[in-house]
C-alpha positions in Angstrom: 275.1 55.0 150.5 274.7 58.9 150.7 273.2 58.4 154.2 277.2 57.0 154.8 278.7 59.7 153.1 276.9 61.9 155.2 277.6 60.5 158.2 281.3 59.9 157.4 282.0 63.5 156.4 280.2 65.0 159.3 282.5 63.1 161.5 285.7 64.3 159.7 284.0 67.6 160.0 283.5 67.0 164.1 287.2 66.1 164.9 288.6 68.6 162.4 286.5 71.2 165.0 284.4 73.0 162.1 281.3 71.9 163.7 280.1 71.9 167.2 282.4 73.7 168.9 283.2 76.2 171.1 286.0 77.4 170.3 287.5 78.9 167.4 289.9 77.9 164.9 292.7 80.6 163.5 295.2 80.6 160.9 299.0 81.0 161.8 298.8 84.3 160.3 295.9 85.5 163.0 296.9 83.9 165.4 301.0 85.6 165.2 298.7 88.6 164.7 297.1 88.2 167.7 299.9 87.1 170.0 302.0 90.4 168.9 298.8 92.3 169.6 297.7 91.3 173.0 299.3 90.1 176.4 296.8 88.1 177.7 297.0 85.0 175.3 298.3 81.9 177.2 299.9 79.6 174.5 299.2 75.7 175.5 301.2 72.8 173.6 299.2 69.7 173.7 302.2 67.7 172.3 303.7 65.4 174.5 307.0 66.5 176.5 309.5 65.0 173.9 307.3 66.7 171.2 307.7 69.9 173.1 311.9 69.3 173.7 311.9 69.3 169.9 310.6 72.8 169.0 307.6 74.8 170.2 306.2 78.3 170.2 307.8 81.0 172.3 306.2 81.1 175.5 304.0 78.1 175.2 303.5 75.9 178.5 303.6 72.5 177.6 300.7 70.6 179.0 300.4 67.1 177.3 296.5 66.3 176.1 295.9 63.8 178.3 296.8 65.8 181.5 294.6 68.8 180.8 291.6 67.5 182.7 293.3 67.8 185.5 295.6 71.1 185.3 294.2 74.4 186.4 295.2 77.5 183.7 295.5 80.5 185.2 294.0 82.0 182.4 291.1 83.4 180.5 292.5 83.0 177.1 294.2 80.3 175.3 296.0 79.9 171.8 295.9 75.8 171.5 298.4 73.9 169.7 299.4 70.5 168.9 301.7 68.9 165.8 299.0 69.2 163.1 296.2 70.4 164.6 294.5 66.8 165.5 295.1 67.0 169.1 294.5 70.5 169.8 290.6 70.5 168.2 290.3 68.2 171.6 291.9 69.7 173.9 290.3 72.6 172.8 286.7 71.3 173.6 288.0 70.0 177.4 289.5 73.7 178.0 286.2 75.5 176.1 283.8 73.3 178.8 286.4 74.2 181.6 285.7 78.2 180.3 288.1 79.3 178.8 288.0 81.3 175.6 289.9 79.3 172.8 291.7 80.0 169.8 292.8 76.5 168.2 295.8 77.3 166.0 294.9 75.2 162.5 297.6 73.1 161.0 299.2 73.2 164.4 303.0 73.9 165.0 303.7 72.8 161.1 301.5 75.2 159.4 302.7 77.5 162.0 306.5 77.0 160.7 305.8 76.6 157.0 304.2 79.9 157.1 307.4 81.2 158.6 307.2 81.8 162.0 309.7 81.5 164.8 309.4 78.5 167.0 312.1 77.9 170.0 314.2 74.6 169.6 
């Protein structure tokens, strides 16, 4: 039974991204911190199109998870993002093998909005 527990809560622990990864995980607060900060942030949405329409951060590209293998980022770093944070833990591991420096934005665009920042409708 604890050899289950074990294994179950280092798998929520995987796809949450607070083990084995290469990137890193910020709060809203840091990461509005950073982007006010610093130019040469690249903001990628990971939501899909319609997801994007809705509302998204200013300045994001929106570049749907399942097409990031194949799209070249001009970039060295990004601030990832999807609805709730799911999404953008993988994403960030394809764009963290690809090279690039992440920052995955915990609790995603809703976190980002409860904690009361902008996002562009």
């Amino acid at each position: 039974m604890w050899l289950f527990m074990a294994v179950m809560l280092a798998y929520f622990a995987y796809f949450k991204g607070w083990i084995f990864n290469d990137f890193e995980n910020i709060s809203p607060k840091i990461a509005h911190h950073l982007l006010k900060k610093s130019s040469d942030i690249t903001i990628v949405d990971v939501r899909s199109k319609k997801e994007f329409e809705k509302d998204h951060l200013k300045g994001a590209l929106s570049l749907p998870l399942d097409t990031l293998e194949e799209v070249n980022i001009n970039a060295k770093k990004v601030l990832v993002y999807s609805e709730r944070g799911e999404r953008s833990v993988e994403a960030s591991r394809i764009l963290a093998k690809k090279g690039f420096e992440v920052l995955n934005l915990e609790g995603g665009v809703v976190f980002w909005i409860r904690a009361g920042y902008e996002v562009v409708k």
